[in-house]
Biotite code that builds the C-alpha atoms (Angstrom):
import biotite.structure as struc

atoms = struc.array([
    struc.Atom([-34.252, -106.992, 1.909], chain_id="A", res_id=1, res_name="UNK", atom_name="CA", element="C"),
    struc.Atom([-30.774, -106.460, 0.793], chain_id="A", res_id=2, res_name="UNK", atom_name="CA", element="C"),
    struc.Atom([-28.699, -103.758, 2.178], chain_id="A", res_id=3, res_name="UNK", atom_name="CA", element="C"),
    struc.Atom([-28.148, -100.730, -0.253], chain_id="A", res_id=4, res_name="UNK", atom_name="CA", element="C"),
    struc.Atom([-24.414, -99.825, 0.046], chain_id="A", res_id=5, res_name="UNK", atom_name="CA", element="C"),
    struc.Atom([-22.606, -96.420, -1.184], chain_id="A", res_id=6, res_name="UNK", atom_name="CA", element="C"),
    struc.Atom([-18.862, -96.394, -1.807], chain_id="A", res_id=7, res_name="UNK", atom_name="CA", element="C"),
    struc.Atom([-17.253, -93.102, -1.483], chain_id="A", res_id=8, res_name="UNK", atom_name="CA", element="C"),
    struc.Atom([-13.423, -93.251, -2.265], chain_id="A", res_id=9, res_name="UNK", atom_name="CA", element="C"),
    struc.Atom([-10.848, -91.630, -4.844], chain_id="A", res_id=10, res_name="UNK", atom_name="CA", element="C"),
    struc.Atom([-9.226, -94.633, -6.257], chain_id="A", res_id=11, res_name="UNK", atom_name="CA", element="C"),
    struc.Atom([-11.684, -96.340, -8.870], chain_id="A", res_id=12, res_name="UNK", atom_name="CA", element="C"),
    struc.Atom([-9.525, -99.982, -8.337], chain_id="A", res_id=13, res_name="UNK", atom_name="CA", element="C"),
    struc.Atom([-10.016, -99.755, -4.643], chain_id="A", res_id=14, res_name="UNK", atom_name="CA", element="C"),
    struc.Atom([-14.147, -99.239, -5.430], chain_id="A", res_id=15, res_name="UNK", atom_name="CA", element="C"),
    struc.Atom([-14.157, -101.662, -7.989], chain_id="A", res_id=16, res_name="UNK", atom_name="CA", element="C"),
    struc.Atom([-12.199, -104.471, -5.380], chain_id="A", res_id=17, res_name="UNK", atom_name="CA", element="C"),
    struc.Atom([-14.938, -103.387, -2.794], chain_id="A", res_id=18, res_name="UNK", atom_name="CA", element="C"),
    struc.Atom([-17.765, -103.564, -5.139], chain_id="A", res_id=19, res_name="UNK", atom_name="CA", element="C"),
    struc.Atom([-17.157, -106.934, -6.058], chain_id="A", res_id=20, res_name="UNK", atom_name="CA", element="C"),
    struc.Atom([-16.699, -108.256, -2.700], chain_id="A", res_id=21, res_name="UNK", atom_name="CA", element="C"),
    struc.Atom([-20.054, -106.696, -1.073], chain_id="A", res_id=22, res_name="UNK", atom_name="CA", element="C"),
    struc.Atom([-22.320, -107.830, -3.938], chain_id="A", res_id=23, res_name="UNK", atom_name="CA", element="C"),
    struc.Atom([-20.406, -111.441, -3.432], chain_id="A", res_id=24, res_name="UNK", atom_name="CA", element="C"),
    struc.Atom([-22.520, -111.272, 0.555], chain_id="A", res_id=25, res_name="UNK", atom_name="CA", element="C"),
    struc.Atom([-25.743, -110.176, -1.042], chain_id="A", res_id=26, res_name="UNK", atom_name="CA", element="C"),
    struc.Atom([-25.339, -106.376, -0.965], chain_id="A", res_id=27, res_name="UNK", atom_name="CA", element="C"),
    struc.Atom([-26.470, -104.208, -3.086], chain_id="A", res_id=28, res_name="UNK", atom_name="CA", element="C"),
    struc.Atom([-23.732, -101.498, -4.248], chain_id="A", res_id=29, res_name="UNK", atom_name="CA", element="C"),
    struc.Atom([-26.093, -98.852, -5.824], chain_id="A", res_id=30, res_name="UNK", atom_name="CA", element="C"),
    struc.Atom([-23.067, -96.057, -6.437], chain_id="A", res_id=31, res_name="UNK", atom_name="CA", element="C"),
    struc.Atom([-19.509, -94.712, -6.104], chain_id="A", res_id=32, res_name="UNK", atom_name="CA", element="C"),
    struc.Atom([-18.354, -91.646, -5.334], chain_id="A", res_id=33, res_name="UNK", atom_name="CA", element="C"),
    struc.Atom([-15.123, -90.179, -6.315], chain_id="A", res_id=34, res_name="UNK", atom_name="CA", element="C"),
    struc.Atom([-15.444, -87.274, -3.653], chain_id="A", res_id=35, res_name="UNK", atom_name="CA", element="C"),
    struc.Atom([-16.928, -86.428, -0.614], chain_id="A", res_id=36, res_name="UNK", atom_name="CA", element="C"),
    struc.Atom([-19.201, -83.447, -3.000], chain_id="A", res_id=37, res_name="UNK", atom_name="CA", element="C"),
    struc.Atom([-20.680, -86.360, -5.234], chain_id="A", res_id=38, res_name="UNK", atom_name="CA", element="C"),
    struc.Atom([-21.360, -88.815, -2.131], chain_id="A", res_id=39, res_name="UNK", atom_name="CA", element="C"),
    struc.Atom([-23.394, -86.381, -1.009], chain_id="A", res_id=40, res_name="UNK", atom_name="CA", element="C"),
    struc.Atom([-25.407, -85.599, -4.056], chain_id="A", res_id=41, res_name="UNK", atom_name="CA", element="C"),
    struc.Atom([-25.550, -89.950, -4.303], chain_id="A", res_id=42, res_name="UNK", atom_name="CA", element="C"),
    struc.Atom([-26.720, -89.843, -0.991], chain_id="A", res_id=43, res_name="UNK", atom_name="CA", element="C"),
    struc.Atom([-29.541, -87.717, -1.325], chain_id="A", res_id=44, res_name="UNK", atom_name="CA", element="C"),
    struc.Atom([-30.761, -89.655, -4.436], chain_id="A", res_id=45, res_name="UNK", atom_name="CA", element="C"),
    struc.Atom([-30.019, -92.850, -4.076], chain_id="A", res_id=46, res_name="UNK", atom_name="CA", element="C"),
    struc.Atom([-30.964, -93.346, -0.412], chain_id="A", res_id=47, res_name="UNK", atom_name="CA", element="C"),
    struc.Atom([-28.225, -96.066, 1.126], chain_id="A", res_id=48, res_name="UNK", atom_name="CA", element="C"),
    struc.Atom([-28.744, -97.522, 3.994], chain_id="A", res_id=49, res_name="UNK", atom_name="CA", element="C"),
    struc.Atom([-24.561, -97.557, 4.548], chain_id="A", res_id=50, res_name="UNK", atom_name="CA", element="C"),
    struc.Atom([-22.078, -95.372, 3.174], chain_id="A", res_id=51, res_name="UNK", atom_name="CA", element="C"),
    struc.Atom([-18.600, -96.654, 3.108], chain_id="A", res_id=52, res_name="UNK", atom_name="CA", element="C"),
    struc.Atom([-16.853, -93.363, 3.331], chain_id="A", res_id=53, res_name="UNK", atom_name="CA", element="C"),
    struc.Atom([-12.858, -92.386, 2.647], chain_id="A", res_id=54, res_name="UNK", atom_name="CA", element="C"),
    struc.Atom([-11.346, -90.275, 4.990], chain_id="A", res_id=55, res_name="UNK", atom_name="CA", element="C"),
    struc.Atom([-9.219, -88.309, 2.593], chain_id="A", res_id=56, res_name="UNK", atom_name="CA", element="C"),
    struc.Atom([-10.506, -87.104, -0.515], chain_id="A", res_id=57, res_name="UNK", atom_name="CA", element="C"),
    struc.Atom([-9.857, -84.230, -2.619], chain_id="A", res_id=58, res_name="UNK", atom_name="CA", element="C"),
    struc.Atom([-12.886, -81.613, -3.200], chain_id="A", res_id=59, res_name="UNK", atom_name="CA", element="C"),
    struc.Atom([-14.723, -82.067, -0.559], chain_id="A", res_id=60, res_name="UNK", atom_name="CA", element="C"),
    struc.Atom([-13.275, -84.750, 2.299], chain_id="A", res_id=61, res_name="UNK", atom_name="CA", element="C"),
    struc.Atom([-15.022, -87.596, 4.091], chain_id="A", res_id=62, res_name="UNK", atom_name="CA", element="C"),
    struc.Atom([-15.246, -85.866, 7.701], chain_id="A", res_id=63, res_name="UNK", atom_name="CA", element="C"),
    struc.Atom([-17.251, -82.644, 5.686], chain_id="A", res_id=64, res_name="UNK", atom_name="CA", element="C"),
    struc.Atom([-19.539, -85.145, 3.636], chain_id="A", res_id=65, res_name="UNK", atom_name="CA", element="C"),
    struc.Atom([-20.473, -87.717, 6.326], chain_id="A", res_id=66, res_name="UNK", atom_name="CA", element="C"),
    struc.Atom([-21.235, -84.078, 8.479], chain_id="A", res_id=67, res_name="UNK", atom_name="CA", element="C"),
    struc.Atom([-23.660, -83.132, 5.609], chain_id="A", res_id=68, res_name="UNK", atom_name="CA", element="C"),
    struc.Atom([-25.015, -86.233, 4.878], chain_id="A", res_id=69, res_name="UNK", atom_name="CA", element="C"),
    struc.Atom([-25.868, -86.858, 8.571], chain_id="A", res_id=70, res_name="UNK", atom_name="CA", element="C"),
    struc.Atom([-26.954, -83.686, 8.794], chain_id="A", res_id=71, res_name="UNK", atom_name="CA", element="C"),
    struc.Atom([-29.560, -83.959, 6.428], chain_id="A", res_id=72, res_name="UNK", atom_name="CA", element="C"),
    struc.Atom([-30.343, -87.703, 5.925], chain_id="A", res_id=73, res_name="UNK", atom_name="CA", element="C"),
    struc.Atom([-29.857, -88.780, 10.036], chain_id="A", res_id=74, res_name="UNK", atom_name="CA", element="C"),
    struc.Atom([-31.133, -92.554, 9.054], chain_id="A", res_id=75, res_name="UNK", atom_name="CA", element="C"),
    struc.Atom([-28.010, -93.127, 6.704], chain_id="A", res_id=76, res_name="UNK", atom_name="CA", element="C"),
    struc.Atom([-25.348, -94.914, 8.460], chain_id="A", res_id=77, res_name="UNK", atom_name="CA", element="C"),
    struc.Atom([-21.739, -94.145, 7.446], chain_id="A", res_id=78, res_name="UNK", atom_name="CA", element="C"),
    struc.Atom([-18.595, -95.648, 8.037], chain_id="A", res_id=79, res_name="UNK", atom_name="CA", element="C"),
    struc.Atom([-15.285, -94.641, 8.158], chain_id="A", res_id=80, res_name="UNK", atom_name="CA", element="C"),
    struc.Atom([-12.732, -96.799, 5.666], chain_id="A", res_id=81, res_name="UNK", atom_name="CA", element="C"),
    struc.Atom([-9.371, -95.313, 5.966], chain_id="A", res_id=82, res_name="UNK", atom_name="CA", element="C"),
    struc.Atom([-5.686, -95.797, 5.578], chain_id="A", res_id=83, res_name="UNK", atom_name="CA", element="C"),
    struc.Atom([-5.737, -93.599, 8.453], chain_id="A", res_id=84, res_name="UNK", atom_name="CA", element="C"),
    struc.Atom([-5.323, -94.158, 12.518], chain_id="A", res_id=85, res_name="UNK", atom_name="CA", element="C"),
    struc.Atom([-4.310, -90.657, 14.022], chain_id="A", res_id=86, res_name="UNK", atom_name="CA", element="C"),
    struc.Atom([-6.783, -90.046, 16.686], chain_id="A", res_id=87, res_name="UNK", atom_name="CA", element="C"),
    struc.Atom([-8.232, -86.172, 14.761], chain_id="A", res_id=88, res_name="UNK", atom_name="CA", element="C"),
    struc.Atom([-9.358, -88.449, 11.664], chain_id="A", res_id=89, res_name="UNK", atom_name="CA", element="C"),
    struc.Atom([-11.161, -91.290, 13.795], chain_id="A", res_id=90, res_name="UNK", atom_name="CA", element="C"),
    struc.Atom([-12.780, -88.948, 16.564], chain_id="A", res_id=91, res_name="UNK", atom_name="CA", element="C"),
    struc.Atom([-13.284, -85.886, 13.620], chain_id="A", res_id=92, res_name="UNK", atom_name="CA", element="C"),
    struc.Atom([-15.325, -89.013, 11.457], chain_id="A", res_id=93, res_name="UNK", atom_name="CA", element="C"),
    struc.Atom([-16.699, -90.505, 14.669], chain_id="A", res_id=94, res_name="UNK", atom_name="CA", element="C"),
    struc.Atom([-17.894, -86.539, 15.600], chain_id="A", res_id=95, res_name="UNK", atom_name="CA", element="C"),
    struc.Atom([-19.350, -85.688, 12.248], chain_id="A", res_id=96, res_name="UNK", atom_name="CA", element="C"),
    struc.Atom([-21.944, -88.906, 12.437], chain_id="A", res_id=97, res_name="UNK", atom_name="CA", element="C"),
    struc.Atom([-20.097, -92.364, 11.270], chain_id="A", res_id=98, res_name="UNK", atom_name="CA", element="C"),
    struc.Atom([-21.371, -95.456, 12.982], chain_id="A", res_id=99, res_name="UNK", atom_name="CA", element="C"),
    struc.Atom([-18.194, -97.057, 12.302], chain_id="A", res_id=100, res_name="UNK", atom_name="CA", element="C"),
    struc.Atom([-14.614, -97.019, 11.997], chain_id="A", res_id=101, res_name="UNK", atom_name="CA", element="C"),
    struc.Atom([-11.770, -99.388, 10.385], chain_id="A", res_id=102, res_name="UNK", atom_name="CA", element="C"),
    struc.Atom([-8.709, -99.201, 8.385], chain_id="A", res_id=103, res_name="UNK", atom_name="CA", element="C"),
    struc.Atom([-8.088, -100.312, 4.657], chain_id="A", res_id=104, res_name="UNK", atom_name="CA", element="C"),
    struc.Atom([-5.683, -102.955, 5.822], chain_id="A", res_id=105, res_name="UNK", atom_name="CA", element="C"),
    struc.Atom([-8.751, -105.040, 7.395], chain_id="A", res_id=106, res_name="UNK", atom_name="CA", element="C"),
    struc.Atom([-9.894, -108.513, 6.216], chain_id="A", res_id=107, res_name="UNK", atom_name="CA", element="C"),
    struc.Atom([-12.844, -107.786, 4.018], chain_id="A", res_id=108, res_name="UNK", atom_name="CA", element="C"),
    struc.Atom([-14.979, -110.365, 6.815], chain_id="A", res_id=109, res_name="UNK", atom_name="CA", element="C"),
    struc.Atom([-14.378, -107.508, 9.006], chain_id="A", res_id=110, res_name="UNK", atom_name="CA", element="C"),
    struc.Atom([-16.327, -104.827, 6.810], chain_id="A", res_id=111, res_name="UNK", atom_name="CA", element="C"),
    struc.Atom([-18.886, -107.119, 6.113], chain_id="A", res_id=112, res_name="UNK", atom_name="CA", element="C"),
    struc.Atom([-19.558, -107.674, 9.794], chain_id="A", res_id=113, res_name="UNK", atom_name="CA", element="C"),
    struc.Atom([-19.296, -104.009, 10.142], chain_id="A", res_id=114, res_name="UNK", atom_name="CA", element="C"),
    struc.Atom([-21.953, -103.167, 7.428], chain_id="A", res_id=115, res_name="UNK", atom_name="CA", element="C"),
    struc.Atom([-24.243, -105.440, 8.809], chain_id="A", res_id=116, res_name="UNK", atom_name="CA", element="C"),
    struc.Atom([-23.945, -103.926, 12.592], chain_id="A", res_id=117, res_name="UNK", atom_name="CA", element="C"),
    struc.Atom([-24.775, -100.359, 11.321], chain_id="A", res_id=118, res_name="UNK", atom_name="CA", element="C"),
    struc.Atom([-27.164, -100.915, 9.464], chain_id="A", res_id=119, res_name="UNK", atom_name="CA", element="C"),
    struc.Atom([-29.031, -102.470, 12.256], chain_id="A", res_id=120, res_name="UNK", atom_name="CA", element="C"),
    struc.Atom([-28.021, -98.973, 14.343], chain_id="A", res_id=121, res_name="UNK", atom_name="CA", element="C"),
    struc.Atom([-24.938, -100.440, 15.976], chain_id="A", res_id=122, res_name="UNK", atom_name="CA", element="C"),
    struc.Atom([-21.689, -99.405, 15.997], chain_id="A", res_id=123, res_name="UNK", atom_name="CA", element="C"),
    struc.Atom([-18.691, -100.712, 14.851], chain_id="A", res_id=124, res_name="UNK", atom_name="CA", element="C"),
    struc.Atom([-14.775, -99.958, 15.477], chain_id="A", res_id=125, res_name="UNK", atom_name="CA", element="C"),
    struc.Atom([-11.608, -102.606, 14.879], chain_id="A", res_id=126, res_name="UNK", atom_name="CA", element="C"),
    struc.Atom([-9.993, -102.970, 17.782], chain_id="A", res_id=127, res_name="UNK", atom_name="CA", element="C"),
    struc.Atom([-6.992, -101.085, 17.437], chain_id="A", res_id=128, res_name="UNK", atom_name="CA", element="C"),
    struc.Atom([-9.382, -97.468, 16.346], chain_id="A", res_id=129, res_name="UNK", atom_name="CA", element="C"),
    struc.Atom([-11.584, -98.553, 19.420], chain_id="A", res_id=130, res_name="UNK", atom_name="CA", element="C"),
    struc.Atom([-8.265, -97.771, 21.397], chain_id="A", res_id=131, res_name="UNK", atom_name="CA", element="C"),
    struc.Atom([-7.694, -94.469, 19.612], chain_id="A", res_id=132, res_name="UNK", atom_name="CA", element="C"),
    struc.Atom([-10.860, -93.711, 20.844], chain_id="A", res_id=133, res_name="UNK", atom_name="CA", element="C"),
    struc.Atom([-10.511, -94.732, 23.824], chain_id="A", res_id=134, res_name="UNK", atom_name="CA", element="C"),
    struc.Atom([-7.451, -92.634, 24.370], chain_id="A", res_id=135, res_name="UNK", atom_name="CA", element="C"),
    struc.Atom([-8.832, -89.945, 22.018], chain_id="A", res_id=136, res_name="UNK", atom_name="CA", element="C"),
    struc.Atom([-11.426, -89.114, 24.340], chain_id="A", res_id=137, res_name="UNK", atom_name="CA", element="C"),
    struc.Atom([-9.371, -89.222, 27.485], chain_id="A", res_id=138, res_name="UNK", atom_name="CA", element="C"),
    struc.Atom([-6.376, -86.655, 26.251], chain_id="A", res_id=139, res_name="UNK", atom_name="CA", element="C"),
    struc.Atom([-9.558, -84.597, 24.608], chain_id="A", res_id=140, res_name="UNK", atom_name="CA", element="C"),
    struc.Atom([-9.898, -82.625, 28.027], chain_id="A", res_id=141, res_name="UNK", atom_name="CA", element="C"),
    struc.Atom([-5.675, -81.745, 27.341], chain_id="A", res_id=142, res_name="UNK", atom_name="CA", element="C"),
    struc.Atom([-6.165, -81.120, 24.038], chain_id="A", res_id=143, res_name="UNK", atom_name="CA", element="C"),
    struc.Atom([-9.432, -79.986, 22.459], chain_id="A", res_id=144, res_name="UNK", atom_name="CA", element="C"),
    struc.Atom([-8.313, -79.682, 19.325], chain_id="A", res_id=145, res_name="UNK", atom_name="CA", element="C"),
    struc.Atom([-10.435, -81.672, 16.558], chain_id="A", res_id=146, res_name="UNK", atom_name="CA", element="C"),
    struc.Atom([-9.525, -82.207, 13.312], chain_id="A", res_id=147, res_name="UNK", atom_name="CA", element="C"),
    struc.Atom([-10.507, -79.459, 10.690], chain_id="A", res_id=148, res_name="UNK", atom_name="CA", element="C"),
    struc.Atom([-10.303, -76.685, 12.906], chain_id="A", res_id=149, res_name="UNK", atom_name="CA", element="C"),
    struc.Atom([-13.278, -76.231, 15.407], chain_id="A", res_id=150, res_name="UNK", atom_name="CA", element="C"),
    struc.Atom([-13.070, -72.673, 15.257], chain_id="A", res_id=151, res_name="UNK", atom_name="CA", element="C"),
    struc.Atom([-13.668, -72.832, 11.680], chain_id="A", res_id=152, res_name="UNK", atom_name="CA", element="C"),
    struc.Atom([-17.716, -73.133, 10.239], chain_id="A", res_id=153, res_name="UNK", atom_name="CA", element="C"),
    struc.Atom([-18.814, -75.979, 7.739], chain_id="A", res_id=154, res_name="UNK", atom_name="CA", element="C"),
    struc.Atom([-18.372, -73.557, 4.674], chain_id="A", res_id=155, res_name="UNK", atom_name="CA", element="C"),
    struc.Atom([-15.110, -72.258, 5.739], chain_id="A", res_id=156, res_name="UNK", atom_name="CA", element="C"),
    struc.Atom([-13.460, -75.829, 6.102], chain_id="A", res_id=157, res_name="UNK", atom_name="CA", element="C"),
    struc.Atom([-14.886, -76.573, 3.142], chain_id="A", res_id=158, res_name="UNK", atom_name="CA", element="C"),
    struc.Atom([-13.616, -73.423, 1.246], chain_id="A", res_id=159, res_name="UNK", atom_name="CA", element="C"),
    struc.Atom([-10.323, -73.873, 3.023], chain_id="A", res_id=160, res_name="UNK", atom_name="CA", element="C"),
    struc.Atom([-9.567, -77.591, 1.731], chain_id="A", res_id=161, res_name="UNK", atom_name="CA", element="C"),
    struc.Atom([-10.752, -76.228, -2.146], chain_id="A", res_id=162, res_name="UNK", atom_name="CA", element="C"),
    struc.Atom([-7.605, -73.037, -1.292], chain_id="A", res_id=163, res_name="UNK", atom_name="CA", element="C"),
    struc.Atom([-5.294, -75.893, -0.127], chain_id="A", res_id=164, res_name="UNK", atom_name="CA", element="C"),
    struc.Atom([-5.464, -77.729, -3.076], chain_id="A", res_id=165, res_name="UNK", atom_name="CA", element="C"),
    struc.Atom([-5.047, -74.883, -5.197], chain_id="A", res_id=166, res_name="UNK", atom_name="CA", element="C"),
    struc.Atom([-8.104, -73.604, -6.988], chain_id="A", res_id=167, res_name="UNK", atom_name="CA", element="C"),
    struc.Atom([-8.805, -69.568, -7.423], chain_id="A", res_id=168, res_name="UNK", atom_name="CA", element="C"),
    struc.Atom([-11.446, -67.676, -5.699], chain_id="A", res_id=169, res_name="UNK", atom_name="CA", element="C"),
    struc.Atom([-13.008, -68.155, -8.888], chain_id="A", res_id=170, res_name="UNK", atom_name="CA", element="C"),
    struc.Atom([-13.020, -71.685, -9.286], chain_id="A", res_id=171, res_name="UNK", atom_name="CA", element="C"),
    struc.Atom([-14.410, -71.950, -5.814], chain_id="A", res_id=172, res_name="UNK", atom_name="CA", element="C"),
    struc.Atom([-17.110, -69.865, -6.726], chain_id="A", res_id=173, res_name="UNK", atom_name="CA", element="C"),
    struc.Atom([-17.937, -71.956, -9.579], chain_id="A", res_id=174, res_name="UNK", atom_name="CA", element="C"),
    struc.Atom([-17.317, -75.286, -7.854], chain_id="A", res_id=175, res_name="UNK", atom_name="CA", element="C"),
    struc.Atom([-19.879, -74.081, -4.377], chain_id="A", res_id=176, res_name="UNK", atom_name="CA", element="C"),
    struc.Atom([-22.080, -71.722, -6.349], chain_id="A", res_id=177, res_name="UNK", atom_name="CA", element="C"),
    struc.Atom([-20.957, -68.719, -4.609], chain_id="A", res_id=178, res_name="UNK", atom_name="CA", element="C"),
    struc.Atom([-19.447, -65.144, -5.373], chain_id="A", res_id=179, res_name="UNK", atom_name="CA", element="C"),
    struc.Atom([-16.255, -64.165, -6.054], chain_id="A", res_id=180, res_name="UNK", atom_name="CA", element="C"),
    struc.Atom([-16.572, -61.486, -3.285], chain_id="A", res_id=181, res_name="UNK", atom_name="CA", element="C"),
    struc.Atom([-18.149, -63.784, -1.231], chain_id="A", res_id=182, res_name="UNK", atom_name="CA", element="C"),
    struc.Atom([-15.319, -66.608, -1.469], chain_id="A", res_id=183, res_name="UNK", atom_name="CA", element="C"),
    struc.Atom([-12.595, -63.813, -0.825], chain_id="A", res_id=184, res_name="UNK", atom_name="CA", element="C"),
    struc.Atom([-14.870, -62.567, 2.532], chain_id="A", res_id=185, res_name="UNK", atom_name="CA", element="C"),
    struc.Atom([-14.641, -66.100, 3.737], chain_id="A", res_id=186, res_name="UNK", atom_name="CA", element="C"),
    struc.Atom([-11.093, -66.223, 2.922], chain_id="A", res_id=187, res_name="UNK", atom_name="CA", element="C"),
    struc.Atom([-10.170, -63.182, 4.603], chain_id="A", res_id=188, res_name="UNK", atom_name="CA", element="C"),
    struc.Atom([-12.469, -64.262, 7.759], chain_id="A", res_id=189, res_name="UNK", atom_name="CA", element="C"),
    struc.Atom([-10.772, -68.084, 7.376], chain_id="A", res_id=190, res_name="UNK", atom_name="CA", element="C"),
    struc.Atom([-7.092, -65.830, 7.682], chain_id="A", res_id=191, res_name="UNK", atom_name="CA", element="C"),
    struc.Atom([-8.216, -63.558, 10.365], chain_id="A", res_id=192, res_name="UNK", atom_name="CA", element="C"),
    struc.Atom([-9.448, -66.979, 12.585], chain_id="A", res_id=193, res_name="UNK", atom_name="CA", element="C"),
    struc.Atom([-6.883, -68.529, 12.116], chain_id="A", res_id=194, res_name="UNK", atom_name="CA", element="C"),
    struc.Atom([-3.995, -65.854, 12.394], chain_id="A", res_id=195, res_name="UNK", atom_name="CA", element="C"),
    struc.Atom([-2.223, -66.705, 9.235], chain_id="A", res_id=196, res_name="UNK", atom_name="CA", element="C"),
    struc.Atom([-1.259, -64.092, 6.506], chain_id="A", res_id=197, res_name="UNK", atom_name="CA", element="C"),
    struc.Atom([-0.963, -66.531, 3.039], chain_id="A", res_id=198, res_name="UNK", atom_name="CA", element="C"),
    struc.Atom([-2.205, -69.558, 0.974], chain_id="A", res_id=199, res_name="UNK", atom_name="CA", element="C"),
    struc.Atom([1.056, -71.539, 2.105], chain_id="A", res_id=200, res_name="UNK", atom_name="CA", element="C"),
    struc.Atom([0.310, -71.229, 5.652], chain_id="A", res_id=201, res_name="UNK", atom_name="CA", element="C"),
    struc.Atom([-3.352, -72.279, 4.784], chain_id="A", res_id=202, res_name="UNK", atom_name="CA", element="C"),
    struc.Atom([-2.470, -74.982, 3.179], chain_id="A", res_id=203, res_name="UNK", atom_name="CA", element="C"),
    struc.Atom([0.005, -75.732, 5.774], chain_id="A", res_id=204, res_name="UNK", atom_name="CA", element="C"),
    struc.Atom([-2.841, -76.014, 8.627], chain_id="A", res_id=205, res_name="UNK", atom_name="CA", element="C"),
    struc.Atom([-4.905, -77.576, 5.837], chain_id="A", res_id=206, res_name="UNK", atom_name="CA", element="C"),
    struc.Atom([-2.746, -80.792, 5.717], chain_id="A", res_id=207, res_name="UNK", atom_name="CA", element="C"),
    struc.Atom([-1.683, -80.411, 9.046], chain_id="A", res_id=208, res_name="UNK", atom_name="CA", element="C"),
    struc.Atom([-5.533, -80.644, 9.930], chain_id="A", res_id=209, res_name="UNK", atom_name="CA", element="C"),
    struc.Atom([-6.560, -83.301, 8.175], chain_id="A", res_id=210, res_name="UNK", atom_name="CA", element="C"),
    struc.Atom([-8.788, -80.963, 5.373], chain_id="A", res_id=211, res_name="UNK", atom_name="CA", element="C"),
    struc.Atom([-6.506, -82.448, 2.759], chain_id="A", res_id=212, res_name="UNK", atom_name="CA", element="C"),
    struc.Atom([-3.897, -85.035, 2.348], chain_id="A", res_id=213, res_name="UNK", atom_name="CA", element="C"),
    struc.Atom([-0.510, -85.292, 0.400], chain_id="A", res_id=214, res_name="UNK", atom_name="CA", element="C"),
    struc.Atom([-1.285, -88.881, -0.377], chain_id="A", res_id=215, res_name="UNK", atom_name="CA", element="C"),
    struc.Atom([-5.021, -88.340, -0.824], chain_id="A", res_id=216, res_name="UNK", atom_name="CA", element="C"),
])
């Protein structure tokens, strides 16, 4: 039975490279997402068995989506293809649910391998993220902060990245199916949390966080 793979990532050239390549080992690619939003909806239809996942994508990013996805489809493995290695990306993907963990500038024999070991319920890490880890999880008692903002909820990091990157109260409303008034309560309660008094500074701690990227 061949292995049914999702591709979640922003850049259409990159998905079309890594489409090609997976059906050439007797894959199946059944979709592509352009956001983490859409690889959820994907997800939840389609049914993968493996979700190769972007870090850094604008609307919704990857560490939200795989925390969704795994959330509410546990059996779907995900993992984590990024550009990259900071240690809040790998332990906040590695946190929400992924299996796995490599950067872009692997040897496509590498994701392969990886693919098959999750989707068996192994995990997988290149060596040089298994070391982030490593050292992730030793500082983490110096340092608990995780990427996103752990004192923030789901819906507030996810409201926070769609501020950062510059749509209106109502937009958001429209984009998450909310109310204005609701979108400006979790606003003002994402501003209160965080002790910050403007958009800049959210979108400051935004990119600073990991919620969005300036070369996403």
């Amino acid at each position: 039975m061949k292995i049914k793979v999702l591709l979640a990532d922003d850049h259409k050239i990159f998905r079309d490279g890594l489409r090609t390549l997976i059906e050439k080992e007797g894959m199946e690619v059944v979709g592509e997402a352009e956001n983490g939003r859409k690889a959820i909806k994907l997800a939840e239809k389609l049914l993968p068995n493996v979700i190769v996942m972007d870090v850094s994508m604008p609307d919704m990013n990857g560490i939200e989506a795989t925390r969704k996805i795994k959330a509410g489809m546990p059996d779907v493995k995900v993992i984590a293809l990024s550009m990259h290695s900071d240690r809040r990306f790998v332990l906040g993907m590695l946190e929400a649910g992924a299996s796995g963990y490599l950067l872009k500038d692997c040897a496509f024999g590498e994701l392969a391998t990886a693919i098959n070991q999750v989707s068996t319920g192994n995990t997988y890490l290149s060596p040089q993220i298994a070391d982030v880890v490593v050292k992730g999880y030793l500082n983490k008692a110096n340092d608990s902060s995780t990427i996103g903002g752990a004192v923030l909820t789901s819906r507030e990091r996810e409201i926070l990245q769609l501020i950062a990157e510059g749509l209106t109260a109502k937009e958001i409303a429209v984009h998450v199916f909310l109310s204005i008034k609701t979108i400006e309560t979790h606003r003002r309660n994402i501003m209160q949390k965080l002790n910050m008094k403007s958009t800049a500074d959210l979108t400051k701690y935004a990119i600073r966080e990991g919620l969005v990227s300036l070369d996403a």
